[in-house]
N, C-alpha and C positions, 0 to 999 in steps of 0.2 A: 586387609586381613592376611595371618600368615599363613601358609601351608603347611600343615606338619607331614615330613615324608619316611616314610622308613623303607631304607636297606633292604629285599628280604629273596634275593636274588641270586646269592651265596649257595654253591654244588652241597656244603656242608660233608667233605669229602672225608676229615676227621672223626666224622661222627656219623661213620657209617656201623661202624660197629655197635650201636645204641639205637641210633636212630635211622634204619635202612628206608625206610618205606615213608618217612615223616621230615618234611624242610625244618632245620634246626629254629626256626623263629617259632613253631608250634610245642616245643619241646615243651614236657607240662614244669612248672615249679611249682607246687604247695595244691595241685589241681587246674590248674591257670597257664594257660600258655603263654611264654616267654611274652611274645609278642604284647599282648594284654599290659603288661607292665610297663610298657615304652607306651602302648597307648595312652594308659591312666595319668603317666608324668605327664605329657602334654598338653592332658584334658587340664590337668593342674594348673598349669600355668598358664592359658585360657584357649589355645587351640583349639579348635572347632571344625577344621576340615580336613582331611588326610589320603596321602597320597601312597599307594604301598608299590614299590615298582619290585616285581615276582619276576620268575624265572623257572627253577627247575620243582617243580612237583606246585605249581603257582594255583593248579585247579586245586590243592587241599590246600589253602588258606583261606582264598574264595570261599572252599566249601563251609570253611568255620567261621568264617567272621561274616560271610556276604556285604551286603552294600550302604551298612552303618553298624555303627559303635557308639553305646548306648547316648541316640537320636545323634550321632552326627553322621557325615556321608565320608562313605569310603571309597574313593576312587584307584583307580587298577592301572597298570603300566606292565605290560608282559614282555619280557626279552625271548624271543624265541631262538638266540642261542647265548652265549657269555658275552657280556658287552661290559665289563669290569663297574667298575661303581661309576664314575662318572662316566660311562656312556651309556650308563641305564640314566642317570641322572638327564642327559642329551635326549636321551629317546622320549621319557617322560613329558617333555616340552610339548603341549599339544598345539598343531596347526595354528588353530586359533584361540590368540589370547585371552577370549570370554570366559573360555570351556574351564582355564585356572586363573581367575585373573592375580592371584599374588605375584605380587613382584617381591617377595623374599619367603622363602623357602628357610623352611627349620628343619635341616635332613639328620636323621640319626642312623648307625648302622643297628640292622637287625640283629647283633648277636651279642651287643653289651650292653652295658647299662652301667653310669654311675649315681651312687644314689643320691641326688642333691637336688631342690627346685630346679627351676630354670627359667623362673619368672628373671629372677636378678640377670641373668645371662642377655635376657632380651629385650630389657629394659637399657642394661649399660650398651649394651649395640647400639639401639636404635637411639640412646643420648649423644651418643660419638660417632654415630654415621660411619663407620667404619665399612670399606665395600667387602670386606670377607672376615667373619670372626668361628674361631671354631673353642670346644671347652677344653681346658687342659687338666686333667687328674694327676694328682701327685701319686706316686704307688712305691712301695719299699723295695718292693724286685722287679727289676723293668728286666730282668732276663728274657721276657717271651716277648718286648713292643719293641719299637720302635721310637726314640724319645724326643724332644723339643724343646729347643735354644729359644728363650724368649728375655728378652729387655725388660728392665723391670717395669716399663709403663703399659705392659702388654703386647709389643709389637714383636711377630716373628721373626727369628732372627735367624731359624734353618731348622733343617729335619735329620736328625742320625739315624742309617738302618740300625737296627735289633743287634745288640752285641756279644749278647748272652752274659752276660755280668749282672749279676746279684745285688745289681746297687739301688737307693733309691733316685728315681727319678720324675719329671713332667714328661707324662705323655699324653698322645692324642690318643682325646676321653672319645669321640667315633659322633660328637655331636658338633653340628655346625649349622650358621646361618649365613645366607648364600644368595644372593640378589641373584634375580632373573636374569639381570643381564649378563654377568658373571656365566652363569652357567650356558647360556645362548652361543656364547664366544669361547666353547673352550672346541678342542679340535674336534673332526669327526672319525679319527682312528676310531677302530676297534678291536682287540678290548683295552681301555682305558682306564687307569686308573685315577682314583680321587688324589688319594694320599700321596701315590709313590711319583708321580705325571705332570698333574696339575697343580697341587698347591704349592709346592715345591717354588715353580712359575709366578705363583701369586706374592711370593715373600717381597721382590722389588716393588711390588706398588702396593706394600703395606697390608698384610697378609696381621691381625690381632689373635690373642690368646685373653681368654678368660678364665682365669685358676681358680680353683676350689679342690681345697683337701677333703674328698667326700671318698666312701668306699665305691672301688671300682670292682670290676666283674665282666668277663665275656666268656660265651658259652660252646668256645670254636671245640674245646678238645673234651672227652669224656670226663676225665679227671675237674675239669672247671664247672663242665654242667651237672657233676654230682653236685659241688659247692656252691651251686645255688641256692638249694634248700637251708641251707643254715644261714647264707647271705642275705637273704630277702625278708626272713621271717624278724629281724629286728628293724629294718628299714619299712616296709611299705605294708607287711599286717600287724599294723599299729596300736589297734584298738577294736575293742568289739562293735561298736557302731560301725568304723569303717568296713570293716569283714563283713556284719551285716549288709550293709546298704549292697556293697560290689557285689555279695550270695545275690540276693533279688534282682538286680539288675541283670545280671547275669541272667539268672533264670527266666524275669519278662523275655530276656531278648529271644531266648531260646524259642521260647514259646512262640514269640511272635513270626520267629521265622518258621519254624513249626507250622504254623499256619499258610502261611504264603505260599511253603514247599512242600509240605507234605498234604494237604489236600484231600488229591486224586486218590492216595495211596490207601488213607485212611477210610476213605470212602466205599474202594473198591473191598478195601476187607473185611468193612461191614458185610458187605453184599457178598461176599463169599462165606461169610459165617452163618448169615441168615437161610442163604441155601441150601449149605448143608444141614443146618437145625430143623429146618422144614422138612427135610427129606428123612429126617430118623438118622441123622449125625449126629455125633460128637465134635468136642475138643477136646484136645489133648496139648498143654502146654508144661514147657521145660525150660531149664536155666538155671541158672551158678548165685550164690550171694543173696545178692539184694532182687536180683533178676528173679532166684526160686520163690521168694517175697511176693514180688509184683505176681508171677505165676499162680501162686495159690490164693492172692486177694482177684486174680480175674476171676476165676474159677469158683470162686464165694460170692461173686457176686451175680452170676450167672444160675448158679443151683439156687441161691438164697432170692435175692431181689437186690437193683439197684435202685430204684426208689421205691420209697417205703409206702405210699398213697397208690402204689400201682398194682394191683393184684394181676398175678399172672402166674402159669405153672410155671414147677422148676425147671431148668435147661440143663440139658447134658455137658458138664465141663468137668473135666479129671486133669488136676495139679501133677506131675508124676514126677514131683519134689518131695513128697510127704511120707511115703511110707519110709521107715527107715529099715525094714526088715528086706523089704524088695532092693531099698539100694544101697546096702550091703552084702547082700547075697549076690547082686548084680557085680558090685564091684571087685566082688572078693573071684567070684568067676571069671568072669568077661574082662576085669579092669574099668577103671571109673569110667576113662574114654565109652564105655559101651552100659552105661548103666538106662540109657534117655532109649537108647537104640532098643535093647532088649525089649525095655517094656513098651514099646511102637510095634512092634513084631508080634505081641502080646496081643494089643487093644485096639490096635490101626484098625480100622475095614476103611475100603473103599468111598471115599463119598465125605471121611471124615477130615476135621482142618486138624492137624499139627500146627499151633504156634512155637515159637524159639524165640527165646528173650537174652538180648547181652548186649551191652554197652561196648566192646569191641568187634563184634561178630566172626568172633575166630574163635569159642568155645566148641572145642571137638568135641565133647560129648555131642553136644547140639548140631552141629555138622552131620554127625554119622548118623543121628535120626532123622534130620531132614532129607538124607540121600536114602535112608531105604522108606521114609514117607513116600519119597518123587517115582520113587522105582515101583511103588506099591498103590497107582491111584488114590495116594491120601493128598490131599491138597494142603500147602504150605504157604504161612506167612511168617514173619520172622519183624522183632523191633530190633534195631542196632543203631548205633551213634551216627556222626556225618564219612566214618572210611569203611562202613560198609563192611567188611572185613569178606570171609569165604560164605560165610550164609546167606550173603545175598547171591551166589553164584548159583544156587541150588532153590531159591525157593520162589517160590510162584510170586509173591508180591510182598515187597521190602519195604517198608518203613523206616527211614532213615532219618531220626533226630540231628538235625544241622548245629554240631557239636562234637567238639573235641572233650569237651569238659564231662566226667564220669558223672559229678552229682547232676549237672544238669541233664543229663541224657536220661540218667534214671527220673527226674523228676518230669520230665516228658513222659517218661514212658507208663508212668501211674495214670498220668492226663488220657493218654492215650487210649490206656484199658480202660478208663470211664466212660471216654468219650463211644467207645465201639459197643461195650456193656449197654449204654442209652442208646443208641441208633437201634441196637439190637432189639430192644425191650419195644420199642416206639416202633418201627418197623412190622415187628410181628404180632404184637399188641396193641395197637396204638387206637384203632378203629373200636376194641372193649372199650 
C-alpha cells in the first residue's frame, strides 16, 4: 500500500498578508480548502491512507480535517520547530514500521497542485522500479521555479536555481514517489531540504522524471492564490454529479465529526435553554446572512412547534433579525456594529439566553451583544465554524462546527437548531 503524504508545514510567510491567522494549505478555493484538492487527486488514483506532516498553526488543520478524509485515515506528523521538507519527511518515519508499513511514500507539497491524474505516474514508477521518481510540469514562465535538465528517457540530469527569465521550461511539479529507504538514509541536519539538499544527491544513482504538460499552480504568493479560482474551476469542478457527490460528502463528514466533537456542547445548551424557559426566560438570537435565516427559523420553531404530533404551548424566542424598522433606526444611530447590541439592552433580563450565529465567529455586531449579554446576567451561547473566532472568548458555551467550509458550517448549524428545538420540546414536554 502506498502513503499519500502532504507537505503542509510551510511558515506561509508570503501570505501573511491574506492569510495571517490561517496555514496556506486551508486557504479556501471555490469554498474547499486547498488542501482538499490534493487530497481528492490521490483518492483518485487509489490512495487510501495519508500522512499530513504540519507545523506552524498544524492544531487548525487538525481542527478541519480530523482523523479521516471521506472514510480514509488521516495520520499527523508535528514539527515543533522548522525542520525544512525533508526533515519533516525524517521526522514522519515512525519508530516502528507497523505504525506506516508503506515502503513507498507518494509525497506532495502542500501549496501546489498540477492538474493531471497520477494513476500513470505511479503505475510507470512501479513498472521501472525506479528508486526516486518525482513529476515534471512543463510551464511558459519558469521566472518564479527552479527548473530540471532531464534525458529524454526520464532520467535526471540536474537542477538550475530560479533564474528569473520568462522562458518556458520543466520544472519540479512538488510531487514525488520516494521509497522508505530512501528517505531513512537521508541526513539528520536540520532544517533540510528536499529539493535544494537531497535530491540534488540522488541524481548519481539515478534520480527519474515523469513529464506531463498539465496546468501547474502554487499558492505560495497572494497574486497566485487569487488565481486559483479561475485555475480549478475547469479542471476538478467538472461536472454536476461530481460537485454533487464532494457537496455531500463533505457535509456527512462534517456531521459526523459534529457528533464526535461537539456533543457535550450541544447537550449542555439544551440545558441551559431549558432552564431558562423554565424559569420565565427568553431567547434572543442574532446574526448576518444565512446565520439571520438560521436565527429566525430557530425562533419559529420554538414559538410555533417542532413536531407537529406534539402539542405544547408556545416558547419565548425573539429573532432580532426581523424588524427592519428597529434595524435601521439602530443602524442609522448606533452604526450596524451596534444594531444586535441596542436591542439586547432593550429586551435582555437577567436569566435570559442570548444565542449568536456566524460561520466565522468574528461578526461584531454579534460580539458587542454577546459582551453586554455577559456583563448583564444574560446567559450566552453562540454556533461558529472550527476557528472559533472572538465569540467564543465571550460566551458561556461555543459550539463549534469542525469546519472550515462555510456551506458546511451553515448546514450544521440548521442541524443543530433542530436538534436543540427537540431536546428542548422532549425535555420539557415530554412526560404530556
Amino acid at each position: 500500500m502506498i502513503t499519500g503524504v502532504i507537505l503542509a508545514g510551510g511558515l506561509g510567510t508570503r501570505l501573511r498578508s491574506v492569510l495571517p491567522d490561517t496555514p496556506k494549505v486551508l486557504a479556501e478555493v471555490h469554498g474547499r480548502p486547498f488542501l482538499v484538492y490534493l487530497l481528492d487527486q490521490m483518492m483518485e488514483a487509489g490512495i487510501r491512507r495519508f500522512l499530513l506532516c504540519t507545523g506552524h498553526l498544524g492544531d487548525a488543520i487538525h481542527a478541519v480535517l480530523g482523523d479521516s478524509y471521506r472514510g480514509c485515515p488521516l495520520l499527523y506528523s508535528r514539527e515543533e520547530t522548522p525542520l525544512g521538507t525533508a526533515g519533516a519527511l525524517r521526522h514522519a518515519i515512525p519508530q516502528d514500521p507497523a505504525d506506516l508499513p508503506s515502503d513507498l511514500w507518494l509525497v506532495v507539497n502542500g501549496d501546489s497542485f498540477v492538474a493531471t491524474t497520477l494513476k500513470p505516474f505511479l503505475e510507470w514508477q512501479q513498472a521501472h522500479r525506479h528508486a526516486a521518481s518525482l513529476l515534471l510540469a512543463w510551464v511558459e514562465d519558469s521566472s518564479r521555479f527552479g527548473t530540471v535538465d532531464a534525458a529524454a528517457d526520464g532520467r535526471i540530469l540536474g537542477f538550475r536555481e530560479k533564474r528569473g527569465l520568462a522562458e518556458p521550461a520543466w520544472i519540479n511539479a512538488g510531487v514525488y514517489l520516494l521509497p522508505r529507504r530512501l528517505l531513512q538514509e537521508m541526513p539528520e541536519k536540520t532544517p533540510l531540504s528536499l529539493e535544494r539538499e537531497v535530491m540534488p544527491g540522488w541524481v548519481e544513482n539515478e534520480l527519474w522524471g515523469f513529464a506531463v504538460k498539465a496546468p501547474f499552480i502554487d499558492i505560495g504568493t497572494p497574486e497566485s492564490l487569487q488565481e486559483a479560482a479561475s485555475f480549478f474551476r475547469p479542471n476538478l469542478v467538472r461536472d454536476a454529479a461530481t460537485r454533487l457527490r464532494t457537496h455531500l460528502l463533505g457535509s456527512i463528514a462534517t456531521k459526523q465529526r459534529l457528533l464526535e466533537e461537539c456533543e457535550p456542547s450541544i447537550l449542555n445548551a439544551a440545558a441551559m435553554i431549558v432552564s431558562s424557559l423554565r424559569t420565565g426566560g427568553k431567547l434572543l438570537l442574532c446574526g448576518n446572512g444565512g446565520s439571520a435565516a438560521d436565527c429566525q427559523h430557530i425562533a419559529g420553531e420554538l414559538v410555533s412547534v417542532l413536531n407537529q404530533s406534539f402539542p405544547r404551548p408556545g416558547l419565548a424566542a425573539l429573532a432580532m433579525t426581523t424588524d427592519s424598522s428597529i434595524l435601521t433606526a439602530s443602524a442609522n444611530d448606533f452604526g450596524y456594529e451596534g444594531i444586535f447590541e441596542r436591542q439586547t439592552q432593550a429586551l435582555a433580563r437577567p436569566g435570559d439566553v442570548l444565542i449568536g450565529i456566524s460561520t466565522s465567529g468574528n461578526s461584531e455586531n454579534v460580539v458587542r451583544a454577546l459582551r453586554y449579554a455577559a456583563a448583564h446576567d444574560v446567559r450566552t451561547l453562540v454556533l461558529t465554524g472550527a476557528s472559533g473566532g472572538k465569540m467564543t472568548d465571550v460566551a458561556e458555551i461555543a459550539i463549534r462546527v469542525p469546519s472550515a467550509v462555510v456551506q458546511h458550517i451553515q448546514e450544521a448549524h440548521i442541524t443543530i437548531g433542530h436538534v436543540l428545538c427537540d431536546l428542548v420540546e422532549q425535555t420539557m414536554f415530554g412526560e404530556r
